[in-house]
N, CA and C of each residue as an Amber inpcrd file, in Angstrom:
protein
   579
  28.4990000 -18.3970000  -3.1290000  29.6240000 -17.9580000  -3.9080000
  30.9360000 -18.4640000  -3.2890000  30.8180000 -18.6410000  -1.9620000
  32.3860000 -18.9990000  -1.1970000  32.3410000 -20.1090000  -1.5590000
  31.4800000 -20.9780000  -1.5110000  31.3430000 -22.6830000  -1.9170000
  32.0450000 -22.9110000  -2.9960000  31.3220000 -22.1740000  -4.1080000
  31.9340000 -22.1630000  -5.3350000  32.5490000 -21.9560000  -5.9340000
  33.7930000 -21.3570000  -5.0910000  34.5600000 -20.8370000  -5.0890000
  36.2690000 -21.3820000  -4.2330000  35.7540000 -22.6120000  -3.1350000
  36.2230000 -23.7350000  -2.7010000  37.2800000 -22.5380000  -1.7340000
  35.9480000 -21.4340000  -1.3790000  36.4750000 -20.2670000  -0.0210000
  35.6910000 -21.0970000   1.4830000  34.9790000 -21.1900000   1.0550000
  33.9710000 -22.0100000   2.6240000  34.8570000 -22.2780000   4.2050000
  35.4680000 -23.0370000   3.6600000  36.3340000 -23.6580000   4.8500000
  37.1110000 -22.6150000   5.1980000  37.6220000 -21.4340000   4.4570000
  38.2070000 -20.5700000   5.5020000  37.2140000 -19.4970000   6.0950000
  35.8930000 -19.4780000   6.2520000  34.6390000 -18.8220000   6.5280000
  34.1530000 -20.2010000   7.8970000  34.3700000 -21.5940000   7.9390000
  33.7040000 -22.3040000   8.9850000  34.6330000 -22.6650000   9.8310000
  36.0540000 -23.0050000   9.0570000  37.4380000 -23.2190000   9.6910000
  38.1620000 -22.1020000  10.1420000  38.8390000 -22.4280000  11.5800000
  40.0140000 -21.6710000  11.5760000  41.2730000 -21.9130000  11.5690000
  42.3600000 -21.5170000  10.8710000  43.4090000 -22.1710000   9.8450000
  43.5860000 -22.1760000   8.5840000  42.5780000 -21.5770000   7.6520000
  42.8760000 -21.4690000   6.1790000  44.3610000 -20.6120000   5.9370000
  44.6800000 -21.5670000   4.8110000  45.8670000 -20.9260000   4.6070000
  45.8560000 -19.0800000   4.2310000  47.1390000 -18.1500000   4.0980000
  46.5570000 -17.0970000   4.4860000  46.1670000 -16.4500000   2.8440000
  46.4220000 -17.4640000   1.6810000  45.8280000 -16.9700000   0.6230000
  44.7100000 -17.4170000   0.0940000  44.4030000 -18.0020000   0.5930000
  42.6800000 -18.3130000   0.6560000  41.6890000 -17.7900000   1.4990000
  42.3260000 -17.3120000   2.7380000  41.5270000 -16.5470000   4.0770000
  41.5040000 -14.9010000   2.9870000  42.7320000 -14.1810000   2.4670000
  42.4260000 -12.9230000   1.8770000  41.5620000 -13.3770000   0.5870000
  41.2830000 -14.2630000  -0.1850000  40.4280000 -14.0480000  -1.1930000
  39.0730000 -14.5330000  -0.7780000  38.8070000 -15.4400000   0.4680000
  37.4410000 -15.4310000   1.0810000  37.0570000 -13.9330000   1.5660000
  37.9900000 -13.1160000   2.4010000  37.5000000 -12.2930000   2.6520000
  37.1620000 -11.0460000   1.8280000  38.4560000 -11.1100000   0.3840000
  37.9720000 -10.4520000  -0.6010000  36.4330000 -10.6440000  -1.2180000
  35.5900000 -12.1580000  -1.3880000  34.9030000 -12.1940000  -2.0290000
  33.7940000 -11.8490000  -1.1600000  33.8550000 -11.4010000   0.0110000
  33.2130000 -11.3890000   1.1380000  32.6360000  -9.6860000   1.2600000
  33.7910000  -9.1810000   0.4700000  33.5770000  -7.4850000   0.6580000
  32.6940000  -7.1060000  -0.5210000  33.2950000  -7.7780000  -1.7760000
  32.6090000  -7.7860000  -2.5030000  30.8580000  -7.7810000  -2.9640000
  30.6790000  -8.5050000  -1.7240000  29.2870000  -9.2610000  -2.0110000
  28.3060000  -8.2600000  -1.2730000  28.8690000  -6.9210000  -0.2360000
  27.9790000  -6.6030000   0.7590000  28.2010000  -5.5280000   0.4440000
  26.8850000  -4.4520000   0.8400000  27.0410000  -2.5710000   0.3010000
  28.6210000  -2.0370000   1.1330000  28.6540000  -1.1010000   0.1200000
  29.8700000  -0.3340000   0.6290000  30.9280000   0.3860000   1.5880000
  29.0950000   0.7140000   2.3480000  29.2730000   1.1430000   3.6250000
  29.5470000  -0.1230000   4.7370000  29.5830000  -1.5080000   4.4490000
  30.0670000  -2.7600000   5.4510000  31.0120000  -3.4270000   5.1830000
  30.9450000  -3.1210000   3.6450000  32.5130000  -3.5210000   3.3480000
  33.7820000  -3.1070000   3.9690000  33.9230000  -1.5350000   4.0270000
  34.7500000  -0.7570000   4.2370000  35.5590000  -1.2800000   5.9840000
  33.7610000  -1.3830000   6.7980000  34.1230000  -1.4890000   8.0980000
  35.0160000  -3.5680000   7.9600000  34.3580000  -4.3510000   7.3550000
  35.0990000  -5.5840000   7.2200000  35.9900000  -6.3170000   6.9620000
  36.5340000  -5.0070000   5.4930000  37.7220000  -5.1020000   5.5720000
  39.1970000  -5.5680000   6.2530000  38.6790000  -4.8630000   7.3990000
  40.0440000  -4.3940000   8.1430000  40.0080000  -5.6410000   9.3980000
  39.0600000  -6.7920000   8.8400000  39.2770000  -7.8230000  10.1520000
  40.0430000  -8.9850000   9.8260000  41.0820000  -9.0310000  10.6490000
  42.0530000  -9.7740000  10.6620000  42.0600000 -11.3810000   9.6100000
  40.5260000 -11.4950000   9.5570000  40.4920000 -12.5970000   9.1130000
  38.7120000 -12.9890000   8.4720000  38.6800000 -14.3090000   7.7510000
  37.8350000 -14.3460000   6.9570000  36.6650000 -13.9790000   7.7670000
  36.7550000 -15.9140000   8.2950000  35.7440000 -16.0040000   9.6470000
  35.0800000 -14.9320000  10.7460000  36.8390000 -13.8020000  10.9920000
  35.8120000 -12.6060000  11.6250000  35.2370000 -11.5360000  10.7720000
  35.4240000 -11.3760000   9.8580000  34.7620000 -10.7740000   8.9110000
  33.3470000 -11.2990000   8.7910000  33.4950000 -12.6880000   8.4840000
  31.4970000 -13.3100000   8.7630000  31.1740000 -13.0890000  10.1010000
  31.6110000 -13.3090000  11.0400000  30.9630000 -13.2240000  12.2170000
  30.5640000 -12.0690000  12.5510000  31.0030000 -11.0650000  11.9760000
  30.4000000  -9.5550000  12.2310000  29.5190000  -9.1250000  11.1750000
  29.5180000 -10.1880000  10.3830000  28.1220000  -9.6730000   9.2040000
  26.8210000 -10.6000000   9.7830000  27.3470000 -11.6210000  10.4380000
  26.2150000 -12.6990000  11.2850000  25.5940000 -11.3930000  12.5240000
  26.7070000 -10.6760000  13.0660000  26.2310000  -9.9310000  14.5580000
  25.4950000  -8.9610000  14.1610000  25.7850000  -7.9860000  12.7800000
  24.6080000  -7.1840000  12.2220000  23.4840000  -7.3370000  11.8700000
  23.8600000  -8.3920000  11.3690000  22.2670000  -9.4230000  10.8590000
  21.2790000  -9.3950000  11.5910000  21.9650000 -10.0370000  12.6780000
  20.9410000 -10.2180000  13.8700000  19.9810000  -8.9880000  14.3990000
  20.8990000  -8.2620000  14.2140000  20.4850000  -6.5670000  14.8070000
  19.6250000  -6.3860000  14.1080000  19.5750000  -6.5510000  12.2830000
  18.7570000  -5.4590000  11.4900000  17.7200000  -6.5280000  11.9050000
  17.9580000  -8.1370000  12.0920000  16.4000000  -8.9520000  11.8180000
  15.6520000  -8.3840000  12.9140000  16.1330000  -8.1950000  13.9630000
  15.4290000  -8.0150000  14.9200000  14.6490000  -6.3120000  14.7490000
  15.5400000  -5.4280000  14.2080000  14.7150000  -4.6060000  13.7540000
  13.7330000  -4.8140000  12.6690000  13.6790000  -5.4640000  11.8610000
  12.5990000  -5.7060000  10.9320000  11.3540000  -6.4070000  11.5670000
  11.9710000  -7.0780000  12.3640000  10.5920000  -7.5760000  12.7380000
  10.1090000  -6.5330000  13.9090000  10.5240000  -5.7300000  14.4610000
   9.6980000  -5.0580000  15.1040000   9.2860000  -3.6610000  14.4080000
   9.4100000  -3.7500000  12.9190000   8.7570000  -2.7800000  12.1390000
   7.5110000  -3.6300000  11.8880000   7.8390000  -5.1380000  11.3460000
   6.7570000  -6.0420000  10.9490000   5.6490000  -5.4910000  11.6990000
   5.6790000  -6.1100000  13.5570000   4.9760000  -5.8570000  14.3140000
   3.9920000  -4.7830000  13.9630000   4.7840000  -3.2080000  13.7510000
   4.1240000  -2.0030000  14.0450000   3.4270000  -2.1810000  12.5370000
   3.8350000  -2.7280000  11.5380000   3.3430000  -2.2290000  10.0870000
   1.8790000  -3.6810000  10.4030000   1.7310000  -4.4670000  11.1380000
   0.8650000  -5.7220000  11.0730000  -0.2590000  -4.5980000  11.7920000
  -0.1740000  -4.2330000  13.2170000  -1.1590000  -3.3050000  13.5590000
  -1.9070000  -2.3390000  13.0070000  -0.7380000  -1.4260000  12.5530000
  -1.5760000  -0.4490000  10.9830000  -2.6240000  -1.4930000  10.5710000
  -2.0710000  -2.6850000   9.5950000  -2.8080000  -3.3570000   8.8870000
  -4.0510000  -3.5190000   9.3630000  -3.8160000  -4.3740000  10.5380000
  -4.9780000  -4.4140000  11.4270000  -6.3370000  -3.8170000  11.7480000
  -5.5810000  -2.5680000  11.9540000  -6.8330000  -1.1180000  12.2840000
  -7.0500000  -0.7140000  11.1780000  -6.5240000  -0.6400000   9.8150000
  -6.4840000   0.1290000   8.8490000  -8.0570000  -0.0750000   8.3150000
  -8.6260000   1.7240000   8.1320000 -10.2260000   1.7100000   7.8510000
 -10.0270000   3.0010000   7.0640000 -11.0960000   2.8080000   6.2990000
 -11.9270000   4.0290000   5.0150000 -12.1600000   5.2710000   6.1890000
 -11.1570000   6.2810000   5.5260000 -11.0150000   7.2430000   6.4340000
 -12.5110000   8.1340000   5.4090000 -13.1940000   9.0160000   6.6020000
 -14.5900000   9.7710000   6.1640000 -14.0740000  10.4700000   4.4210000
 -14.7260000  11.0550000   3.7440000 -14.5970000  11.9610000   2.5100000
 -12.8920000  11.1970000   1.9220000 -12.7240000  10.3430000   1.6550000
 -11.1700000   9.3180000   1.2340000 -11.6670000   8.9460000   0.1320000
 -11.0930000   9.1550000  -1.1300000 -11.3810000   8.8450000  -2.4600000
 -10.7450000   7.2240000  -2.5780000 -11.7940000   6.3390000  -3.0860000
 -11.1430000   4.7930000  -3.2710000  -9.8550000   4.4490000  -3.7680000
  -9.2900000   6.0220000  -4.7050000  -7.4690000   5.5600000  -5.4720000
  -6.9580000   5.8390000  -4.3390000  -7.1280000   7.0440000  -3.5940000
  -6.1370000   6.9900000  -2.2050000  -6.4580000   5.7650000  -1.0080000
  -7.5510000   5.3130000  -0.6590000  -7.3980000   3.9350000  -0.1350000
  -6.5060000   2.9270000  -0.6450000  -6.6320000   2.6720000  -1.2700000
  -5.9080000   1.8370000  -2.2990000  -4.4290000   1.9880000  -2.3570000
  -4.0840000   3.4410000  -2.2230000  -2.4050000   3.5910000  -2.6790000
  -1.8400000   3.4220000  -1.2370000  -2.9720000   4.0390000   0.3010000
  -2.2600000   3.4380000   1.3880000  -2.3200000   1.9980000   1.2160000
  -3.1940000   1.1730000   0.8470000  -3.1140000   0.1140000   1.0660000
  -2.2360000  -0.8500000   0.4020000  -1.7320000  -0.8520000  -0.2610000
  -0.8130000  -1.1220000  -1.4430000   0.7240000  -0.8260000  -0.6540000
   0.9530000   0.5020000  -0.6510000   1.7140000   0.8700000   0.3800000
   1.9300000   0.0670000   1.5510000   1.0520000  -0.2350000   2.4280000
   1.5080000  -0.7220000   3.6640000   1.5800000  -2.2640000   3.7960000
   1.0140000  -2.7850000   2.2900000   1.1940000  -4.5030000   2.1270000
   2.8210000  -4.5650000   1.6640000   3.5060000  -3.6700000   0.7820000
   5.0170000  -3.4530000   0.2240000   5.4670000  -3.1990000   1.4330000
   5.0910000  -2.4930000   2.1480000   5.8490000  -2.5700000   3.7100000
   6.1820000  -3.5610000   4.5310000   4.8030000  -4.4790000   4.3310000
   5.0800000  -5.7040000   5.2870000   6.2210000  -6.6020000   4.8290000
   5.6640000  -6.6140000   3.4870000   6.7340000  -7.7510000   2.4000000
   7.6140000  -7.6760000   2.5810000   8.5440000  -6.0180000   2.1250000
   9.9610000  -6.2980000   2.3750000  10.5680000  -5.9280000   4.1000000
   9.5710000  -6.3370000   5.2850000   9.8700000  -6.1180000   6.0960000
   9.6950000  -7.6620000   6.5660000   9.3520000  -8.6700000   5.7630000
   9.4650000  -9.9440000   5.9950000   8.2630000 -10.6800000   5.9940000
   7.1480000 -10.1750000   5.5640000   5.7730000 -10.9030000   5.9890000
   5.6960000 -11.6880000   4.5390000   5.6990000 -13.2550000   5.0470000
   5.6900000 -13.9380000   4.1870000   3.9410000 -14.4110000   3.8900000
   3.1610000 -14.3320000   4.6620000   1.8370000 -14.5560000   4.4210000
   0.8530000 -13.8140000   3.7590000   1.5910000 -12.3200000   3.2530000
   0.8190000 -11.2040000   3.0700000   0.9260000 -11.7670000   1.2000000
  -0.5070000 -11.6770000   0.8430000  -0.5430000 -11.5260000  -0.8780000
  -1.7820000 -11.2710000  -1.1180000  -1.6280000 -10.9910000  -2.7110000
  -2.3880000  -9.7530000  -3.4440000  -4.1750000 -10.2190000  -3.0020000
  -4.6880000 -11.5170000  -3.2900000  -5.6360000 -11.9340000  -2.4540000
  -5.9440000 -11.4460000  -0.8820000  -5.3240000 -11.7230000  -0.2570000
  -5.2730000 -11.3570000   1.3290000  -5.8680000  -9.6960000   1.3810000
  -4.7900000  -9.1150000   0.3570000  -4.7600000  -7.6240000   0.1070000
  -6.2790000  -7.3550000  -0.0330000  -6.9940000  -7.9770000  -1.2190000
  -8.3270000  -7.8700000  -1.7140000  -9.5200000  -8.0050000  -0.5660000
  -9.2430000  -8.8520000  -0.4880000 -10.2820000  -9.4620000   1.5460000
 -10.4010000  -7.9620000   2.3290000  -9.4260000  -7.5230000   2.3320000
  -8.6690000  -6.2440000   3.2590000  -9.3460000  -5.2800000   2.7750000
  -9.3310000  -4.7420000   1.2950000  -9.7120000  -3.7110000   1.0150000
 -11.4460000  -3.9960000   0.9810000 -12.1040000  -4.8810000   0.9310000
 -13.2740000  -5.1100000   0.4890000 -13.9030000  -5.4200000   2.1140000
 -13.5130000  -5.7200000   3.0500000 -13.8650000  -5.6520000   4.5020000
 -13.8110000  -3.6620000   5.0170000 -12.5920000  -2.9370000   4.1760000
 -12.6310000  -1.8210000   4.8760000 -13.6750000  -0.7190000   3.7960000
 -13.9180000  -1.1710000   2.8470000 -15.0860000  -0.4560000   2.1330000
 -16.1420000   0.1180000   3.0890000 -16.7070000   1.4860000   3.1360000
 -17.6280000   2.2900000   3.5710000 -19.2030000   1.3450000   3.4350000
 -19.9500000   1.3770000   3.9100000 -21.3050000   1.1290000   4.0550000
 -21.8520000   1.6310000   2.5270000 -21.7860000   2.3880000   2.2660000
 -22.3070000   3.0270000   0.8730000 -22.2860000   2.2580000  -0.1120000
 -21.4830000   1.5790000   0.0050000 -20.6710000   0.5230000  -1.1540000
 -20.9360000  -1.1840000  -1.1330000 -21.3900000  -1.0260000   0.1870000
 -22.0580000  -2.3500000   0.6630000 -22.6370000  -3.6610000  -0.4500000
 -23.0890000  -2.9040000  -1.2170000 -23.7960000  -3.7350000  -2.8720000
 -22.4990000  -4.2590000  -3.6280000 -22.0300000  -3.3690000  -3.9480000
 -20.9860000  -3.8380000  -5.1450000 -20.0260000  -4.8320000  -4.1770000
 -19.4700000  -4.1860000  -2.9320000 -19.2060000  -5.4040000  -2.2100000
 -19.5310000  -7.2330000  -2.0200000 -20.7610000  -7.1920000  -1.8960000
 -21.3550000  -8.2730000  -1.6110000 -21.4170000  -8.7950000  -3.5690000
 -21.7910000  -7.8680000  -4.4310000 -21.6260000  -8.6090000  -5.8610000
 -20.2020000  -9.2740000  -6.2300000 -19.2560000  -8.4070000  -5.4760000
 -17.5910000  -8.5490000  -5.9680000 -17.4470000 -10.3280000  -5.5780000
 -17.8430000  -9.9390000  -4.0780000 -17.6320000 -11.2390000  -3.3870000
 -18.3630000 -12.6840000  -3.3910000 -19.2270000 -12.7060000  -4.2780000
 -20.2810000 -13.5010000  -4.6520000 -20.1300000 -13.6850000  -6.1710000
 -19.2920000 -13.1720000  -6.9770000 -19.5480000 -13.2730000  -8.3170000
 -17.8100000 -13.6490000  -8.9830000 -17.1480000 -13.0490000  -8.2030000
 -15.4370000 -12.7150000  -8.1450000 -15.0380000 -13.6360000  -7.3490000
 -13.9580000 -14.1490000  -8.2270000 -13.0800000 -15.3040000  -7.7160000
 -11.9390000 -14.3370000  -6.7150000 -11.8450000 -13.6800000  -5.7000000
 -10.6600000 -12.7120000  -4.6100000  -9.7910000 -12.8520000  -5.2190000
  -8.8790000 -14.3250000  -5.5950000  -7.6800000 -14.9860000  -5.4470000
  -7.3510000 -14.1690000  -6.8340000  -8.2500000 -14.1510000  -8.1310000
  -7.8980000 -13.8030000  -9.3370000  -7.9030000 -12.2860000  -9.3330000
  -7.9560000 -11.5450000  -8.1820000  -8.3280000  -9.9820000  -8.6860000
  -7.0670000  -9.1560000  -7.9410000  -6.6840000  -8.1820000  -8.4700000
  -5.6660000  -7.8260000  -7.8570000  -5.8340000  -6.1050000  -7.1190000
  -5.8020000  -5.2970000  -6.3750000  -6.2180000  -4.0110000  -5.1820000
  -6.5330000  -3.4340000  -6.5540000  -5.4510000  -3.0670000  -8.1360000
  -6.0950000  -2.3450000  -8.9190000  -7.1410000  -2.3270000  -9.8430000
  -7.5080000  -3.7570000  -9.8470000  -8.8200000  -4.1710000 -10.3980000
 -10.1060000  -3.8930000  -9.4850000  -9.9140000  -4.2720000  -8.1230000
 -10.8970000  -3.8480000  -7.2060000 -11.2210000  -2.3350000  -7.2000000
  -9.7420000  -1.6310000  -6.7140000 -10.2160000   0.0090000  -6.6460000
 -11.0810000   0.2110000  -8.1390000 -10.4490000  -0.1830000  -9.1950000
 -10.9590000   0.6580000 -10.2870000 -12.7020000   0.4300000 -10.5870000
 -13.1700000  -0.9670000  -9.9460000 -15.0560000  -0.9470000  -9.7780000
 -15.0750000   0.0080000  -9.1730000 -14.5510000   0.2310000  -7.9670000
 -15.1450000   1.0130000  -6.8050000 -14.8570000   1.8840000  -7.5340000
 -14.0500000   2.7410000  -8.2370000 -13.4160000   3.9610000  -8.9180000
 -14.9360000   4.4120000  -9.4550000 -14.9730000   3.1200000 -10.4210000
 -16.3770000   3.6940000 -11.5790000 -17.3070000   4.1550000 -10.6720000
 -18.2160000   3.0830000  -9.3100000 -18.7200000   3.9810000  -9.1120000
 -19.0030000   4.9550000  -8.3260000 -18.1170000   5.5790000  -7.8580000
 -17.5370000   6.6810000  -6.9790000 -17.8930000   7.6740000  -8.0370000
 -17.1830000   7.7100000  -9.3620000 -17.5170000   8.7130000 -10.1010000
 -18.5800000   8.9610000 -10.6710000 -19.3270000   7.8040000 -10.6890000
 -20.8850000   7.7640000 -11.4830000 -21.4140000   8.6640000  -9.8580000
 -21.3340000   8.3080000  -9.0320000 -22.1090000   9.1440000  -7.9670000
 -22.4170000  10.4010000  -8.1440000 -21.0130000  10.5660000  -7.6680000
 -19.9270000  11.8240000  -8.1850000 -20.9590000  12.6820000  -9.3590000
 -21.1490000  12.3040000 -10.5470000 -21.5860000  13.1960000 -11.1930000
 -23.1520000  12.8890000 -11.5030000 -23.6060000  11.7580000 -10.7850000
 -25.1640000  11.8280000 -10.5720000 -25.7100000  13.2140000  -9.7670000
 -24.8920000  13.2130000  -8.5920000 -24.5830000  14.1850000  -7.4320000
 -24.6810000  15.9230000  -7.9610000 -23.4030000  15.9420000  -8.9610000
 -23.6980000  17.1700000  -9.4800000 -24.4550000  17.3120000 -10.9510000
 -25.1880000  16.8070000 -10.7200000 -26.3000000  16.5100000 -12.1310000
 -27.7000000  16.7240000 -11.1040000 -27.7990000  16.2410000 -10.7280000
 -29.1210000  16.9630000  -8.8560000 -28.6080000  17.9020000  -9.1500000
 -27.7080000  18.7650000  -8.3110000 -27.1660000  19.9010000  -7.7890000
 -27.7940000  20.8060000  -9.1140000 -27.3400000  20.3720000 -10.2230000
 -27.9300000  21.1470000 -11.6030000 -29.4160000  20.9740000 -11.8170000
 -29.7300000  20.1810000 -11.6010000 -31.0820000  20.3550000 -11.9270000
 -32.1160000  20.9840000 -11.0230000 -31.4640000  21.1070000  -9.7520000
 -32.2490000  21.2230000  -8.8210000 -32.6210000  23.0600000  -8.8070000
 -31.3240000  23.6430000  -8.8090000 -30.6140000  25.4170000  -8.9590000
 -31.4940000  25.4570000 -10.2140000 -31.9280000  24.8620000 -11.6280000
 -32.6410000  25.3800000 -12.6060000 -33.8840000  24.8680000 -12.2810000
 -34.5910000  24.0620000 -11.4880000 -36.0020000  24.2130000 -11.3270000
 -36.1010000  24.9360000 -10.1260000 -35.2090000  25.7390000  -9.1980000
 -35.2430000  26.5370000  -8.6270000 -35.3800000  27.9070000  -8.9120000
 -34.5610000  28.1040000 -10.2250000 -34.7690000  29.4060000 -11.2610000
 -36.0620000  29.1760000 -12.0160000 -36.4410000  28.3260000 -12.5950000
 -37.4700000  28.0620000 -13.1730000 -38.7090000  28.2230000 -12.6330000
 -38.6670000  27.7010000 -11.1060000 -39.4640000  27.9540000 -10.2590000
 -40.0650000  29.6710000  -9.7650000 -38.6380000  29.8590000  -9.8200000
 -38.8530000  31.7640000  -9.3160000 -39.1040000  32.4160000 -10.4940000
 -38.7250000  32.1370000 -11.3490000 -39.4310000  33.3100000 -12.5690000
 -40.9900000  33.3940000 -12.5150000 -41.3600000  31.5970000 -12.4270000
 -43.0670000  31.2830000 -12.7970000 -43.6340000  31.9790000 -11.6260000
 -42.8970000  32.0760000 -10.5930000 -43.6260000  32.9090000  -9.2110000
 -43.3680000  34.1850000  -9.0090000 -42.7240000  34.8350000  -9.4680000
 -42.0140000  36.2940000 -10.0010000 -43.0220000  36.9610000 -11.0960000
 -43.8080000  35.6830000 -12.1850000 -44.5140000  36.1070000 -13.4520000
 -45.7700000  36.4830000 -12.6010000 -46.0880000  35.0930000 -11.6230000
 -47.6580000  34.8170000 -11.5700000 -47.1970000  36.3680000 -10.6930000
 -46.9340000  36.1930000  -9.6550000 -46.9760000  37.9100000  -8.7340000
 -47.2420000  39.0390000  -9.5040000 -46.3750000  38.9800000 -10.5930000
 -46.4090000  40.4430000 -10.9770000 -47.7090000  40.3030000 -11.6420000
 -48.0470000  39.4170000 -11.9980000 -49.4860000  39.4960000 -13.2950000
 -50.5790000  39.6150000 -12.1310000 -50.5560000  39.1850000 -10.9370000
 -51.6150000  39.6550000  -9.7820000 -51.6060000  40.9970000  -9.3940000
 -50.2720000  41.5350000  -9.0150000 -50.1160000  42.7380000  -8.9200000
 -50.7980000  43.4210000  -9.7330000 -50.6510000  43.1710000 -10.9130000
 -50.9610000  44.3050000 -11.8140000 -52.2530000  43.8380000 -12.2910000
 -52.8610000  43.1910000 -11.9030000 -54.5040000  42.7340000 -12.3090000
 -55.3110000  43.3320000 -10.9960000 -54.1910000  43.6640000  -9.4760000
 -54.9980000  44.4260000  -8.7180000 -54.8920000  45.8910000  -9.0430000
 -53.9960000  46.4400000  -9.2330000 -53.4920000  47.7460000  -9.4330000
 -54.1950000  48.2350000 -10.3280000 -55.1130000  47.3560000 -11.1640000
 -56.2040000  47.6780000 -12.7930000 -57.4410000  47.9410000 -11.7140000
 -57.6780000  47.4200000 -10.8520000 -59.1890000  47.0960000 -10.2710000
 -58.8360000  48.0690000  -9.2310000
C-alpha cells in the first residue's frame, strides 16, 4: 500500500519531506489493529513507526513458533483416548491441525490430517482402516469424511451391543419362567405322590 501510494521512501529513507513522512505514517496506522496504532502514532516519524512494528514482529514470530513447537508435540503424541467417541477424536484433531496453521505450519494439510487420524484409530477398527487405506485415495478424503465411516460403524456396534444386551435379559427371562414352570410342575408332581 505505501508503494502504491509513492509513501515507501519515507518508510526506507531518512529525509522524506515532512508531508509525506505524516501520510506514510498515517497510512501506516491505518493498516494495523487499534491497540498498535494508538502506541505508533506518537513516533516522531515514519521509518520509526516501521521499525517498531518490525521489533514486535519479531517478538510475536518468535512466539508463534514456540507455540508451533508445543502444538507439533501434541500432534506428535496425539492418540485415541480409551471409551473417546470417533466425532470427539476428530474435533480434537481438527482443532489442533487449525492450531498449527494459523500458528504457521505450512506443511500441515487435510491429507496429512487423514494419515494422522487413521494411524491413531483403536485396534478395533483395524479392518475398516486397512479397507480405507487400500481402497481410498487419503489425498481426496477430508477428517469429516473419514470420522463419519468410522461414525457409522461405531454406531452399528453401538446398537448391535444393545441388541445382545436385549436379547440376552429376554432369554434370560425366558429362561427363568421355563425353569420356574418345570420346578413347580415337579414340585407338585412330588407333593401328589
Amino acid at each position: 500500500m505505501l508503494q502504491a501510494l509513492f509513501l515507501w521512501d519515507a518508510i526506507k529513507y531518512d529525509g522524506a519531506d515532512y508531508e509525506q513522512d505524516r501520510r506514510a505514517l498515517e497510512a501506516i496506522c491505518a493498516a494495523v489493529p487499534p491497540e498498535i496504532g494508538a502506541t505508533i502514532a506518537n513516533k516522531p516519524t515514519a521509518k520509526l513507526a516501521w521499525e517498531a512494528i518490525e521489533a514486535r514482529r519479531v517478538g510475536s514470530d518468535r512466539v508463534r513458533r514456540a507455540a508451533l513447537q508445543r502444538l507439533r508435540g501434541e500432534w506428535e503424541g496425539l492418540n485415541f483416548r480409551p471409551d473417546e467417541q470417533v466425532e470427539d477424536f476428530a474435533v480434537r484433531l481438527t482443532n489442533l491441525m487449525e492450531q498449527m496453521v494459523r500458528n504457521g505450519d505450512t506443511d500441515l494439510n487435510e491429507g496429512r490430517a487423514v494419515e494422522k487420524f487413521l494411524r491413531c484409530m483403536p485396534k478395533r477398527y483395524e479392518q475398516l482402516v486397512f479397507s480405507i487405506e487400500t481402497l481410498l485415495d487419503l489425498q481426496d478424503l477430508t477428517i469429516d469424511d473419514v470420522a463419519g465411516r468410522f461414525k457409522v460403524v461405531e454406531d452399528r456396534d453401538r446398537a448391535l451391543e444393545e441388541q445382545g444386551k436385549l436379547l440376552y435379559s429376554e432369554q434370560w427371562r425366558a429362561g427363568g419362567k421355563k425353569g420356574d414352570n418345570a420346578g413347580t410342575a415337579k414340585d407338585g408332581q412330588e407333593r401328589r405322590r
